[in-house]
C-alpha positions as CSV (number, residue, x, y, z in Angstrom):
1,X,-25.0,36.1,41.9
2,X,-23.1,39.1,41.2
3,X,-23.3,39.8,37.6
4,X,-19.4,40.6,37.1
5,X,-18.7,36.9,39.0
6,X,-21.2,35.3,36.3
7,X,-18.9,36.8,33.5
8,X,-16.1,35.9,34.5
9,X,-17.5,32.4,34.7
10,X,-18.8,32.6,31.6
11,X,-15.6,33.6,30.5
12,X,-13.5,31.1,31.9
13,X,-15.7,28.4,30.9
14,X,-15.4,29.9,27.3
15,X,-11.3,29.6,27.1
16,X,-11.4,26.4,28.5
17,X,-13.9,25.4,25.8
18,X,-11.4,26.9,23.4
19,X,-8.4,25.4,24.9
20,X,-9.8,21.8,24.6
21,X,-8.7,19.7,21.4
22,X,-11.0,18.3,19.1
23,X,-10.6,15.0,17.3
24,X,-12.0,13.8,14.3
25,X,-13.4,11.0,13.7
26,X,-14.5,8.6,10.7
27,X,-15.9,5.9,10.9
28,X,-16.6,2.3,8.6
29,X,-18.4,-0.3,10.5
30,X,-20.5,-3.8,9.4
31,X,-24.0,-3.6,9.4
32,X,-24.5,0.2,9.0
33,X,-23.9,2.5,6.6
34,X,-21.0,3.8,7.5
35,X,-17.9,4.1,5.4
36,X,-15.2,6.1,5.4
37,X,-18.4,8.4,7.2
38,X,-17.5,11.7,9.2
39,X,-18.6,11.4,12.6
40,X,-19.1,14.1,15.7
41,X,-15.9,15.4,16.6
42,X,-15.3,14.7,20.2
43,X,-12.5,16.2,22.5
44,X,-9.7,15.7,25.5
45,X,-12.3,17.2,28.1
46,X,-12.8,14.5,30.7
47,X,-10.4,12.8,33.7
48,X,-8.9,9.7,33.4
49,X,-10.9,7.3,34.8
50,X,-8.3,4.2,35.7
51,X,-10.8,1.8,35.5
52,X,-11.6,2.3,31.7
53,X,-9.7,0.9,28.6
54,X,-7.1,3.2,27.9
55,X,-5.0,4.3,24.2
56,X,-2.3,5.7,25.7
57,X,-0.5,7.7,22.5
58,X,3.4,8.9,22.9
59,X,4.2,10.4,20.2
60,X,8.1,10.9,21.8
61,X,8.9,7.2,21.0
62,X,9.1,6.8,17.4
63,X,9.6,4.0,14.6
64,X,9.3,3.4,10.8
65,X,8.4,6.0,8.3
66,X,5.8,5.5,5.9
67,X,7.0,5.5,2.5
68,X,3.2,5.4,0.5
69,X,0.5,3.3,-0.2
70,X,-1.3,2.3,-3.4
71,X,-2.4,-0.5,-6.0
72,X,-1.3,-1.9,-9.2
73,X,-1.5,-0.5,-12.1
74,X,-1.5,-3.9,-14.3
75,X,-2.4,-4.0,-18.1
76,X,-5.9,-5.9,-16.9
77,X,-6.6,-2.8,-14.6
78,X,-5.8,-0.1,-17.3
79,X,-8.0,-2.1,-20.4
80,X,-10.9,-2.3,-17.6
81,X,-10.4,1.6,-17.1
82,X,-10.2,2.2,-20.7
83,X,-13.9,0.9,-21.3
84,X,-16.0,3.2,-18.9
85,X,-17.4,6.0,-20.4
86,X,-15.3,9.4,-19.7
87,X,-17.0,10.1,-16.7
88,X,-16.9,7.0,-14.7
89,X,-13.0,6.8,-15.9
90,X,-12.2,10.4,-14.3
91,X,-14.6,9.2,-11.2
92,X,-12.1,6.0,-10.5
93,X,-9.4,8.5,-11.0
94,X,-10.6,10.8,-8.2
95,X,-11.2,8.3,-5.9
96,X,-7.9,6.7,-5.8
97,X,-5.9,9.8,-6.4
98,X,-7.6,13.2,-5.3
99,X,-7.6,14.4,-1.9
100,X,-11.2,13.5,-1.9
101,X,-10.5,9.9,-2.3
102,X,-7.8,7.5,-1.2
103,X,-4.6,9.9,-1.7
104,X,-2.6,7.1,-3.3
105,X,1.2,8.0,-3.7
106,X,3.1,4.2,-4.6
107,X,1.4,2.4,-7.5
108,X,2.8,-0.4,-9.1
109,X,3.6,-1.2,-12.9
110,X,4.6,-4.3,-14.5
111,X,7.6,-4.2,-16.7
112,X,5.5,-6.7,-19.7
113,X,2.8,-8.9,-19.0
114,X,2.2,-10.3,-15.6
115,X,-0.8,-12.4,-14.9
116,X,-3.0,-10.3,-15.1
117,X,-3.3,-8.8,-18.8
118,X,-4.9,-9.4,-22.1
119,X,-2.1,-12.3,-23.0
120,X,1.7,-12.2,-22.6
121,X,3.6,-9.8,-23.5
122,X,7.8,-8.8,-23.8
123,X,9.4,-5.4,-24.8
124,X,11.8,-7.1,-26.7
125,X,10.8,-10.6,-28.8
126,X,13.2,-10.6,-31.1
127,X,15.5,-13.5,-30.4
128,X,19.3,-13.2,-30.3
129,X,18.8,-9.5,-29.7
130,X,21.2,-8.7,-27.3
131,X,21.8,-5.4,-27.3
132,X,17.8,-4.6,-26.9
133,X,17.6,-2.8,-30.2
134,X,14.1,-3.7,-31.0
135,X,13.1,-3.0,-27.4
136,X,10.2,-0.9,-26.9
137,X,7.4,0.0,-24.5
138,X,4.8,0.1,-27.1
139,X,2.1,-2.6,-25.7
140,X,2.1,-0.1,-22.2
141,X,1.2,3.0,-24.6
142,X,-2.4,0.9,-25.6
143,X,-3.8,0.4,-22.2
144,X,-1.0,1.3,-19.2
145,X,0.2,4.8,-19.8
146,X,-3.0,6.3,-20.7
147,X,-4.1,5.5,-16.9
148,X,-1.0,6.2,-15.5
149,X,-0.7,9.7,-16.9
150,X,-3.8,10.8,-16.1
151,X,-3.6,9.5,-12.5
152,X,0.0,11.9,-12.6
153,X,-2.7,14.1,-13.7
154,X,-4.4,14.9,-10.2
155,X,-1.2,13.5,-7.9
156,X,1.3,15.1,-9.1
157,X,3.5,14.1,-6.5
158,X,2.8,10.0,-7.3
159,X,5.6,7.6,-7.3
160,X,6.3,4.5,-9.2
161,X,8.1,1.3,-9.0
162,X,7.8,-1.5,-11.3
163,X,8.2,-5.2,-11.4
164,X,8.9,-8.3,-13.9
165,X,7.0,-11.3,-13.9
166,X,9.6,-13.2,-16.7
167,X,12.6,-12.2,-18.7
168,X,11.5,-12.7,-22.4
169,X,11.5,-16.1,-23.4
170,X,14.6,-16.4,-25.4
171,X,16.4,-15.1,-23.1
172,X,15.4,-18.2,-21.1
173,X,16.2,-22.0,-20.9
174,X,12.5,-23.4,-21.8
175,X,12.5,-20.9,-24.0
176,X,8.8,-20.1,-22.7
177,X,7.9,-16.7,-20.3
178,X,6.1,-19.6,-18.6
179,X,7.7,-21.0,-15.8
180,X,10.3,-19.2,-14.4
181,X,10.9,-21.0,-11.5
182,X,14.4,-23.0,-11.9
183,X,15.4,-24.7,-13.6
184,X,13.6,-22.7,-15.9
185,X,14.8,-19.3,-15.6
186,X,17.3,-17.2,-17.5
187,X,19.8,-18.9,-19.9
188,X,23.5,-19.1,-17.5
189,X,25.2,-17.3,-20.1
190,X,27.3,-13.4,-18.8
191,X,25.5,-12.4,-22.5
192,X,22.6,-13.0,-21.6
193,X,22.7,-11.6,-17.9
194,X,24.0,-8.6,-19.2
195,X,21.3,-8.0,-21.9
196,X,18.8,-8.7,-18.7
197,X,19.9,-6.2,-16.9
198,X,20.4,-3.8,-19.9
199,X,16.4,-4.6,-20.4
200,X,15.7,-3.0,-16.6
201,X,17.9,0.0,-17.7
202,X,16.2,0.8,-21.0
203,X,12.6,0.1,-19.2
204,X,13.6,2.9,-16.9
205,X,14.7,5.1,-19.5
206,X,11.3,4.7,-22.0
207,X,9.4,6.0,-19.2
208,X,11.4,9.0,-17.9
209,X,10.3,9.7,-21.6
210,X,7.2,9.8,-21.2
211,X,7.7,11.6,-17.9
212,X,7.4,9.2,-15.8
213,X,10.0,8.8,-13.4
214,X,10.5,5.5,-10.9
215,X,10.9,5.9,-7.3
216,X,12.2,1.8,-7.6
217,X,11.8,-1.5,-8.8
218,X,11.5,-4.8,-7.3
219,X,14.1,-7.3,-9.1
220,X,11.7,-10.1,-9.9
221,X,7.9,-10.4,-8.7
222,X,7.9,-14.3,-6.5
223,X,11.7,-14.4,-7.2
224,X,11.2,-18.8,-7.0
225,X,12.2,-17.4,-10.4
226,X,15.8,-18.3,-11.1
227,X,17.5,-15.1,-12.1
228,X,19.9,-12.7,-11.2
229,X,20.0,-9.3,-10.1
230,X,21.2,-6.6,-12.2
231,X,22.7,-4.3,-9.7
232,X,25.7,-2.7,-11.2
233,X,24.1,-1.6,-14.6
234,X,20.8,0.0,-12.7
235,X,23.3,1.6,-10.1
236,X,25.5,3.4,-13.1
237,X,22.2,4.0,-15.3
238,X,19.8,5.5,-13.0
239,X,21.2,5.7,-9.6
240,X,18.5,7.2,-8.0
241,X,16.0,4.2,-8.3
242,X,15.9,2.1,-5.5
243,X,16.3,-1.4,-5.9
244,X,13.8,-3.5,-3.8
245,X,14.4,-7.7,-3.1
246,X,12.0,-10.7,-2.5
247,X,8.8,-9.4,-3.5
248,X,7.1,-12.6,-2.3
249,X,5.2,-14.3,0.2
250,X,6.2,-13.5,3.9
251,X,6.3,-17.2,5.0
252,X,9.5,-17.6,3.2
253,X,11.3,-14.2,3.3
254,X,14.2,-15.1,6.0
255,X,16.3,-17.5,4.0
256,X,15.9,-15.6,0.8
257,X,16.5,-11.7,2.5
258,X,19.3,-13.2,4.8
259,X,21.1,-14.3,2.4
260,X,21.0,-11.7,0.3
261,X,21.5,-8.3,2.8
262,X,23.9,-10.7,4.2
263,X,26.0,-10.3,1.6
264,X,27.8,-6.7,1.6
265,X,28.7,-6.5,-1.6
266,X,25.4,-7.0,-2.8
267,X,23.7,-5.5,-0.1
268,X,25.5,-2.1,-0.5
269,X,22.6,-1.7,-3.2
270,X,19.4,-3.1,-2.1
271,X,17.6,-0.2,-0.9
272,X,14.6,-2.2,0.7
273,X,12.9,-5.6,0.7
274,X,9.0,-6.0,-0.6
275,X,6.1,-8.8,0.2
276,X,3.0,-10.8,-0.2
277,X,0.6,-11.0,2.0
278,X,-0.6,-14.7,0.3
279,X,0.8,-16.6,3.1
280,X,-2.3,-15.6,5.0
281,X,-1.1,-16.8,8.5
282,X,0.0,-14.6,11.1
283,X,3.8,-14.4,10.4
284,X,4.6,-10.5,10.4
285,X,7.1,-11.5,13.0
286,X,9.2,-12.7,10.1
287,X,9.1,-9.0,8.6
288,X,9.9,-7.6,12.6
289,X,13.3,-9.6,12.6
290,X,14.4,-8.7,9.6
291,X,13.8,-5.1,10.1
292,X,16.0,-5.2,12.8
293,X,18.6,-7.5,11.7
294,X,19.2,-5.0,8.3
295,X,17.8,-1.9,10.1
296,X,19.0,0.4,7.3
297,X,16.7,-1.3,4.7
298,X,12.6,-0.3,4.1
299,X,9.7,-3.3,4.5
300,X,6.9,-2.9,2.6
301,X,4.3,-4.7,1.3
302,X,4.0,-4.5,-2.4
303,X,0.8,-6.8,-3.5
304,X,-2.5,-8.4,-1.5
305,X,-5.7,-9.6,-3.2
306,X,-8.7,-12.0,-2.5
307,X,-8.1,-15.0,-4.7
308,X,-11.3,-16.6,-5.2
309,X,-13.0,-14.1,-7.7
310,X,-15.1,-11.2,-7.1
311,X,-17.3,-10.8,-3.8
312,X,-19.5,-7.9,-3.7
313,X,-20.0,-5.6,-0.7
314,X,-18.6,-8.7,1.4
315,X,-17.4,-7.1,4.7
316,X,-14.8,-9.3,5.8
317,X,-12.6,-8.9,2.8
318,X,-12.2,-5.5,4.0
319,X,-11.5,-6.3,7.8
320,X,-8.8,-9.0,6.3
321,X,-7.7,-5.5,4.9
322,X,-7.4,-3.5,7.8
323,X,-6.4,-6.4,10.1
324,X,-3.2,-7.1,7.3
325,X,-2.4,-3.4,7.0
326,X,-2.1,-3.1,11.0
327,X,-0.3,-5.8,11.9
328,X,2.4,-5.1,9.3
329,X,2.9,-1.8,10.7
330,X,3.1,-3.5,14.3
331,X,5.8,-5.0,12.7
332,X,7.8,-2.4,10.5
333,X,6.3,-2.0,7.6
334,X,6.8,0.9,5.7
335,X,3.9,0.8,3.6
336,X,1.0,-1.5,1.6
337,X,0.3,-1.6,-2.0
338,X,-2.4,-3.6,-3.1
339,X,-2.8,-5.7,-6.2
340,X,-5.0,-4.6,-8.9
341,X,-7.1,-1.2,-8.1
342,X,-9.8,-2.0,-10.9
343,X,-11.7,-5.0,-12.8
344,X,-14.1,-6.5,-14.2
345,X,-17.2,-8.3,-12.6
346,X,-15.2,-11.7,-13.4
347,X,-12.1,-11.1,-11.8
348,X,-10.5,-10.0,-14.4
349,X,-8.8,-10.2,-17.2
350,X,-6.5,-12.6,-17.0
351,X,-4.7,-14.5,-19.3
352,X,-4.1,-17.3,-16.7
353,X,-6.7,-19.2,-14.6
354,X,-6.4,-16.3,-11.6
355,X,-9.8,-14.7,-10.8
356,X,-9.7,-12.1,-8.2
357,X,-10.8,-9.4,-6.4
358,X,-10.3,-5.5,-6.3
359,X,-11.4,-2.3,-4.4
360,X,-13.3,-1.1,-7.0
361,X,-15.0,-3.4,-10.1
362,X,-16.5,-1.9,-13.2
363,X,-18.8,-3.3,-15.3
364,X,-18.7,-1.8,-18.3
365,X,-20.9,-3.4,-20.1
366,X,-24.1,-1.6,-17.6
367,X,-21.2,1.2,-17.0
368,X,-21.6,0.8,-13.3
369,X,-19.0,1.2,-10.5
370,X,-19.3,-0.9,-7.5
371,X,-17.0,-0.1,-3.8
372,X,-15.9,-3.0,-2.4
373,X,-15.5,-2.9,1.5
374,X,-11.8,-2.8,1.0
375,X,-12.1,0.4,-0.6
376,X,-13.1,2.2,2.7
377,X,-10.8,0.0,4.5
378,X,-8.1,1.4,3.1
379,X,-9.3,4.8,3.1
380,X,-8.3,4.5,6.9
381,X,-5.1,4.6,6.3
382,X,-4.4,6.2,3.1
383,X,-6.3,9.3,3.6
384,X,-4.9,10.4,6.5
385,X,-1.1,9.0,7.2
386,X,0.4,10.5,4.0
387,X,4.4,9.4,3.1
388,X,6.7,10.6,5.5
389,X,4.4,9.9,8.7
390,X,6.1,8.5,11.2
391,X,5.0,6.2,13.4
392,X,4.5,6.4,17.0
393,X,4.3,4.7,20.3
394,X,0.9,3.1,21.6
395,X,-0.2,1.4,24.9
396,X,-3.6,-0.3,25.5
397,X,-5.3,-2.5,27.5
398,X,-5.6,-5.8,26.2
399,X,-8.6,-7.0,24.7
400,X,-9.6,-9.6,22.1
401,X,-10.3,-8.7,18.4
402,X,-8.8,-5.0,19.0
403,X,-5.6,-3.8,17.1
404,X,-4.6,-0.2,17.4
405,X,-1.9,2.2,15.7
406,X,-0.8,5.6,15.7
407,X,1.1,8.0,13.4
408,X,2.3,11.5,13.6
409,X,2.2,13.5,10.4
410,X,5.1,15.3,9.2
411,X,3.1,17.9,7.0
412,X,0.9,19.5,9.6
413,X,2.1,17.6,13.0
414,X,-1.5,16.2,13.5
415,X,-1.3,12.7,15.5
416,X,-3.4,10.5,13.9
417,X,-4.8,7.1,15.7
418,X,-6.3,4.0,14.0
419,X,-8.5,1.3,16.0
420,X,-9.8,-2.0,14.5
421,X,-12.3,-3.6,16.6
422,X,-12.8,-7.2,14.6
423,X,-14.7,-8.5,17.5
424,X,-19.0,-8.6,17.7
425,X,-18.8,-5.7,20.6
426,X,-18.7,-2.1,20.8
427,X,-15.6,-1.0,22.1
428,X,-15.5,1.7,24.6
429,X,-12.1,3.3,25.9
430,X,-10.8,6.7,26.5
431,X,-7.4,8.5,24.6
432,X,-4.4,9.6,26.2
433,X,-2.1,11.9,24.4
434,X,0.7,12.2,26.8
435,X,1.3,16.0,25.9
436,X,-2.8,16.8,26.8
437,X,-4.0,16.3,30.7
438,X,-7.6,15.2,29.6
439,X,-8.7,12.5,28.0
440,X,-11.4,11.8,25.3
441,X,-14.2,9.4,25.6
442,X,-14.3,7.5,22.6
443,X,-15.8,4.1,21.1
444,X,-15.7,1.8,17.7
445,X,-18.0,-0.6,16.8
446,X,-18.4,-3.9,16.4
447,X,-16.7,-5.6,13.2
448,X,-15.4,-1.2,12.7
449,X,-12.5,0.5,12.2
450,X,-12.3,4.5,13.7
451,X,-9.5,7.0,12.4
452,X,-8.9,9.7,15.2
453,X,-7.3,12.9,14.0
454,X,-6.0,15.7,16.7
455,X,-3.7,19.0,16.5
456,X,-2.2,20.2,19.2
């Protein structure tokens, strides 16, 4: 062969090489070590094969944009935090908020004591005070804000919203912040509604001073709680914090959001409606026709756990994860927060009879850190579709136990593509990006989940 037609092969075959585009890939799968693992990058170098399984990604057709993900900061979270030794506290610190861990942006704070802290808690006790004089934040300086600041620490873009679990309880008929649900909840009385929503207000205020600002608020966490909604005070007060409905289970969201976004002059300022995952059958249709009756409003989902106490390194807490986070998306959800993001080996605290799970659990008695499954699972998504993705249009063959979505970042344009293969079988296929003539080869395992990352 003549040596200039060999270089020139050489050559060719050398910007083609260059032109291709690589994808990353990471990888958590059952039964291996994988998790969260970086994987060989593969690329769009092959010809469609019409036979094979196809991803088909369009990133022309668009949908929701992600708003964050994150966990709950509760009181029971921030005590657990407060008893490792400096080093493992700054190590749970990197790994939900660093780069190099989880990337959290939306965590969730409790305005007092939910269920899960050392006992219950108000910010205001003293009964007959009306205009909130005694209120303070002071039991969220002990345990809360300590964590919370130094998470601000390394994401200094984070954003909060809060939530209440009960008014205090004389500002209630059974007296009690037990039982909220009616008729046990807030005294009918315009004093008392107005000191209620004066409480929200002031709560907002005492942590812009300690320079933490809320991106929203839900109105009441599981609203079965009989109270009302303190729009016009929160809208004069601190206009720029979104108020968010429901906050409860999505079985029984339609009747309680229709209502409610049905109602213009109430509607005019609910910025977005928030969920449970606790219903635990496959209703995220309920969320889809929502979304599209009240288009103009955000979905998200704003608390999921494991109820029955602490599992360690059990895998399918972690698909139930990934299979929950995915099918809300399917469906129009803007984002996930999870329940609490630390605890102890118990399930705990809690000042109730709850014992539950987390991503991480400490035991600081041996000062030891354990990753739960979960952890990694929502690595998938955290990591690598930061706020303000949108996402994106995807076509695949059908197949049983596979559920794929796709996302195109707004900070660097990559696309990014998730698949969850729940069944006991590898899962071979090739990817499509419209924009790219090749396609790449690409598999997950069995009981995995694969995140694909591509530039153009």
């Amino acid at each position: 062969m003549n040596i200039r037609i060999f270089l020139l092969i050489l050559i060719a075959i050398f910007k083609l090489s260059a032109c291709r585009v690589v994808i990353d890939v990471v990888s958590t799968a059952n039964n291996t070590n994988d998790r969260l693992s970086i994987k060989p990058s593969i690329s769009f170098s092959q010809k469609r094969l019409p036979a094979k399984n196809t991803i088909v990604v369009d990133e022309t057709i668009t949908y929701q944009t992600i708003i964050g993900w994150g966990g709950a900061m509760t009181e029971a979270a921030s005590f657990v935090w407060s008893l490792l030794l400096p080093e493992l506290q700054q190590e749970v610190i990197d790994a939900y908020f660093s780069p190099r861990g989880l990337s959290y942006s939306l965590c969730r704070i409790t305005m007092g004591s939910p269920d899960f802290a050392l006992n219950k808690y108000n910010c205001d006790n003293h009964t007959g005070d009306y205009e909130l004089k005694h209120f303070n934040i002071d039991r969220d300086r002990r345990y809360v804000l300590p964590f919370v600041k130094r998470a601000q620490e390394t994401n200094k873009n984070l954003e909060f919203f809060f939530s209440p679990w009960s008014p205090p309880g004389w500002m209630k008929k059974n007296g009690d912040m037990n039982k909220s649900i009616f008729p046990d909840g807030l005294i009918n009385s315009t004093e008392i509604y107005k000191s209620w929503a004066l409480y929200f207000s002031k709560f907002i205020t005492a942590y812009n001073k300690e320079g933490v600002k809320f991106w929203g608020f839900t109105v009441q966490n599981e609203p079965e709680a009989n109270v009302p909604y303190p729009c016009p005070r929160i809208s004069l007060d601190h206009p720029n914090v979104k108020m968010i409905i429901y906050d409860s289970n999505r079985d029984r969201m339609t009747p309680w959001v229709d209502a409610i976004l049905s109602d213009t002059e109430t509607s005019k300022y609910i910025s977005g409606v928030a969920f449970h995952w606790y219903s635990f059958d496959d209703d995220h249709h309920y969320v889809r026709k929502l979304q599209e009756k009240f288009p103009t409003k955000f979905f998200y989902n704003s608390e999921a756990c494991h109820l029955e106490g602490v599992k360690i390194n059990d895998y399918s807490r972690g698909q139930d994860y990934g299979l929950d986070i995915i099918k809300g998306l399917l469906n129009f959800s803007s984002g996930w927060v999870d329940w609490n993001i630390i605890l102890d080996p118990n399930g705990g605290p809690c000042h109730s009879y709850l014992r539950v799970d987390a991503p991480i659990i400490a035991d600081y008695v041996k000062q030891q850190l354990y990753y739960q499954v979960m952890y990694f699972y929502l690595g998938h998504f955290t990591k690598f579709v930061p706020a303000g993705s949108v996402r994106i249009k995807v076509e695949t063959n059908p197949r049983d136990g596979v559920y794929v979505v796709a996302f195109k970042r707004v900070i660097d344009g990559a696309v990014v593509l998730i698949v969850l293969n729940s069944s006991d079988v590898v899962f071979d296929f090739q990817i499509k990006d419209m924009d790219i003539t090749e396609v790449a080869p690409a598999s997950v395992p069995p009981s995995g989940i694969t995140t694909f990352v591509w530039k153009k």
